[in-house]
N, C-alpha and C positions, 0 to 999 in steps of 0.2 A: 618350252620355246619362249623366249623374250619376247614383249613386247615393243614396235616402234613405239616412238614419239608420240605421231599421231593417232595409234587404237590406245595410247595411255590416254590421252588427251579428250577420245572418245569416251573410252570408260570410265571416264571421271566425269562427266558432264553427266553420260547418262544416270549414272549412281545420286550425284547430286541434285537432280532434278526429282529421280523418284525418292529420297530420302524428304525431298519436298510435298510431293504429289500424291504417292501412294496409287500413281497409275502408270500402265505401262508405256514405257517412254518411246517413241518413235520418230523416225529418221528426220521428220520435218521439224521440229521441239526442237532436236539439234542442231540442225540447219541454222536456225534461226539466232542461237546465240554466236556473236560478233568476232569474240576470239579467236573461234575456228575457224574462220572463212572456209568452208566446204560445203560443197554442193550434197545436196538431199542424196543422189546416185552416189559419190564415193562416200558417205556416213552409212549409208546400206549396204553396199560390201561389206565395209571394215567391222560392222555389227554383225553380219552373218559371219566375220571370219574369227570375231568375238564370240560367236554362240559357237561355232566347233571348236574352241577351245576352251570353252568350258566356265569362262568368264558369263559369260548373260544366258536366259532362258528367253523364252517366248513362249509364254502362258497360254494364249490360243493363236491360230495358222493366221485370220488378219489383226491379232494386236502389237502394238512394240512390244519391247525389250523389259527382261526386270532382272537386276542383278541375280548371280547363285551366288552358292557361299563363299567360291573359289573366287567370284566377280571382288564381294566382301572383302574377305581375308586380304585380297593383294592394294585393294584400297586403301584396306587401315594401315599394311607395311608399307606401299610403295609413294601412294598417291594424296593421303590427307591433308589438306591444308592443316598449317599451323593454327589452333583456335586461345585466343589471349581473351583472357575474362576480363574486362573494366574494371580500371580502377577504383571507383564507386561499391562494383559488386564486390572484390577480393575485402573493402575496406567494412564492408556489411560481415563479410563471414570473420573477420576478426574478430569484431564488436561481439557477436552470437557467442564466440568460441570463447573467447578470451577471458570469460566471469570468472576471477578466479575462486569464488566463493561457492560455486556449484563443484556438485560432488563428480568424480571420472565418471561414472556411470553416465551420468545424465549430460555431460558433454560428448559422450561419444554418442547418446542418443540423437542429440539434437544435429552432431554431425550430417547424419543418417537422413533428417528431416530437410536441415540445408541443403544436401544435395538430390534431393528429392526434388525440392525446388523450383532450384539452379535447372535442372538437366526433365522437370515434366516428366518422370519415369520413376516407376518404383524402381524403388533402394533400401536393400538391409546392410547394416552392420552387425560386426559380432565384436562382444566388450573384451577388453583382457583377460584371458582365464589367471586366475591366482594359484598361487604355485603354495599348495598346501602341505604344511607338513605335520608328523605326528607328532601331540603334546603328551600324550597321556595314553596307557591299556590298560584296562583289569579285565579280569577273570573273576566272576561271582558266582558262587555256588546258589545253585535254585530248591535243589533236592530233589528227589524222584527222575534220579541221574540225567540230569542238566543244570547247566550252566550259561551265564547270560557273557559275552563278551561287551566290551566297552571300548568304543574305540574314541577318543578326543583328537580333534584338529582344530579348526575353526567354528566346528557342531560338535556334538556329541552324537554318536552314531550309536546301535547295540544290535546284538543279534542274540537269541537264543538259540543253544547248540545242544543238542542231545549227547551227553558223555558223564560219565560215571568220573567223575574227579571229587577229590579230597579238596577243602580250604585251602589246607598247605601247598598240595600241586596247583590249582591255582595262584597261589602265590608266587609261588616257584615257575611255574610259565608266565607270568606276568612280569616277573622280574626280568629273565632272560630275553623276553619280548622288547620292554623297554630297553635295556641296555644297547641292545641292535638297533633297534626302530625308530627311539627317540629321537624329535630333529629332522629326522630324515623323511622327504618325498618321496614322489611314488617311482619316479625318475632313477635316485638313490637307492631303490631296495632290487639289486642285481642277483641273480640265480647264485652267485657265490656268496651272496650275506643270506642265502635262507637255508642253504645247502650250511651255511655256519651254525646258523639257528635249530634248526634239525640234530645238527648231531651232538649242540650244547642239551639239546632237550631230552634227546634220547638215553643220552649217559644220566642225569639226573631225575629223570621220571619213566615211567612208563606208558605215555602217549601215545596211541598206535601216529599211524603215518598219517591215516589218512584223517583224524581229526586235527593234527599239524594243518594239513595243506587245505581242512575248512578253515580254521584260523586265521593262516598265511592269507586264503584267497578275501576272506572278509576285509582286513586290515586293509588290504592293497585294492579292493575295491574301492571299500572308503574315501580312502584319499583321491583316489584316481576322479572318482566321481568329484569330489570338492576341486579340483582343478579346470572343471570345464568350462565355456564361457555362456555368456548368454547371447541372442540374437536378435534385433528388431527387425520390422519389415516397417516400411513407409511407402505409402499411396498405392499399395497394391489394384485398386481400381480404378488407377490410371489407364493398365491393359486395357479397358470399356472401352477408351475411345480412338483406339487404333482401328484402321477398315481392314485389320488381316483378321481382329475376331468378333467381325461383326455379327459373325456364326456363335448365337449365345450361347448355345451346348459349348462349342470350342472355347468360348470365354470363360464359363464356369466351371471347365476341367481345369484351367491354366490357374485361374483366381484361387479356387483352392488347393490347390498345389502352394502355390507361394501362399496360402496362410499356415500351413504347416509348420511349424519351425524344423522338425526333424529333415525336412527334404532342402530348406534354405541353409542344415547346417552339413550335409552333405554336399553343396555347391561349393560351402564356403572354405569347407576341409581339403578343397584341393590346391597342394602345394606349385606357388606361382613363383617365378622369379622375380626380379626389383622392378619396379616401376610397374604402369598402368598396361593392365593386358586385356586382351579380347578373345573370347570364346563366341564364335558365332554359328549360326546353327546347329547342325548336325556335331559341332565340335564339342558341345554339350556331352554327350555323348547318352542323351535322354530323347526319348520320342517327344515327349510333351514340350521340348524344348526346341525342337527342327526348325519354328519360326521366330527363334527368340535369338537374342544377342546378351551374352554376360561378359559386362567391363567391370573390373576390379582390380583393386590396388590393396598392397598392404600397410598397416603403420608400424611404429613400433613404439619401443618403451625403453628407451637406450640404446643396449646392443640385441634387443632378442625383439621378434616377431610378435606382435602384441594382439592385433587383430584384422579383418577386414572388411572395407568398405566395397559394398557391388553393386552394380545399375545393371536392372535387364528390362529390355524392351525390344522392340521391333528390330528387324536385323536391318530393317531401313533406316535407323537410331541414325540421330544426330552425334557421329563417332569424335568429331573433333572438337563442340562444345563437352562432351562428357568426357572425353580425356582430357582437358582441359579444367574441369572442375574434378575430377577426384586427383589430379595432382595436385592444383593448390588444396583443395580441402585435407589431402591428408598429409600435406608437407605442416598445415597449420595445425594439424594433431599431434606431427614427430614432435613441433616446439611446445605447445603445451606440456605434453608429456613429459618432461624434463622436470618439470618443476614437482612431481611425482616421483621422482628418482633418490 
């Protein structure tokens, strides 16, 4: 059902007010602001006609109103004011960004921190992953039928692999290895260049299969692992001073949750479309997460998907300063980035 004018009018005041307050808003609160000229009686219908539809709650029988997530959600698409960062401040995250003598890393770091900031709310980023590819393989004989593989990219990796092979057949797979592999990511090695590699190997050695597909799986581990990115987390104990977890247990689940990094890069892993997006509550699609809000944007490094930048906080988050600072913030990452290209 659409809503009128006037429950837009309403549910925006009241959102804006507890994004303020962090108490439940009530019909007199509204009353009061000048805008609406409406009386306390029709702001209490049009709120009760806002809570069966599914826009507001009401937390106990005599308290006002506190948005849901559906309240949320249609705020951030329908109703946000526009929020414009000062010129002062955009001219500060330049300065921060713009050293061109700091290394990528630690500019995306500091991104991460800027907008930490800016927006009072923890914030991770994740850096570019580098897109590694294979320099070098051997095959070294150990004796007492094994063999050490050697894998080079940007590290040198090794595995010891139990199998009865000769110098030569080492040789001999290590040759054919490179020939295919050399150069080529992890991206690049398609079930038809191993399904090639296999039957180059097989005709020349006697390899069973399945030390092949230890081999294959090693290599392509390798590199795959050397492609991943890294991830910071900044002011993660800002969550402290919100009143939704003023409940320390409830604070201490959430605090370490975000110091994890494996859980901060399963947030981050989820593919978003262009511009600045909102996951709020329940959109999460995590328990731990039902009172949280994740705004994230991506950047990039040319034409491809580099990394990204994410603010979570309270789903009563100030939506239109944080979209507001992670579009300039990471529109001043696309331009930096260039110069890296």
């Amino acid at each position: 059902m659409d809503l009128s004018d006037r429950k837009k009018k309403i549910l925006q005041a009241i959102i804006d007010e507890y994004i303020g307050t962090a108490e439940p808003v009530g019909s007199r609160a509204i009353s009061k602001k000048e805008s609406l000229g409406l009386s306390s009686a029709t702001i209490r219908n049009e709120m009760a006609d806002l809570e069966e539809m599914g826009y507001l709650i009401q937390p106990h029988t005599s308290a006002g109103r506190v948005p849901s997530d559906a309240g949320y959600r249609f705020y951030v698409n329908s109703l946000m004011q526009r929020y414009q960062l000062g010129v002062e401040a955009i001219s500060r995250l330049q300065e921060a960004l713009e050293d061109k003598v700091v290394q990528l890393e630690s500019m995306i770091k500091r991104a991460g921190a800027l907008t930490s900031a800016l927006t009072d709310y923890t914030t991770f980023v994740t850096t570019p992953g580098r897109v590694s590819k294979i320099k070098k393989i051997d095959l070294v004989p150990l004796g007492y039928s094994s063999v050490m593989l050697i894998v080079v990219t940007l590290a040198v990796r090794s595995r010891v692999i139990n199998a009865d092979i000769t110098a030569e057949q080492c040789d001999e797979i290590a040759s054919i290895l490179n020939k295919h592999l050399a150069e080529h990511s992890a991206d690049e090695i398609s079930f038809a260049k191993i399904e090639e590699i296999q039957h180059e190997i097989e005709a020349k050695t006697d390899l069973s299969v399945q030390l092949l597909i230890n081999i294959l799986h090693f290599v392509y581990e390798t590199i795959n692992s050397m492609n991943e990115s890294d991830i910071y987390i900044n002011n993660a104990k800002s969550i402290l001073q919100y009143p939704e977890y003023s409940d320390l247990d409830k604070a201490r689940e959430l605090f370490n949750f975000l110091e994890d990094k494996e859980n901060l890069k399963l947030l981050a892993s989820a593919e978003d479309e262009e511009g600045v997006k909102a996951k709020i509550g329940k959109e999460n699609g995590l328990d731990i997460l039902n009172d949280c809000s994740l705004v994230t944007v991506n950047y990039a490094l040319g034409d491809r998907k580099a990394g990204k930048l994410g603010v979570i906080g309270p789903k009563r988050m100030n939506y239109a300063k944080v979209f507001a600072s992670l579009d300039v913030i990471s529109k001043e990452i696309d331009k930096i980035l260039k110069y890296y290209l």
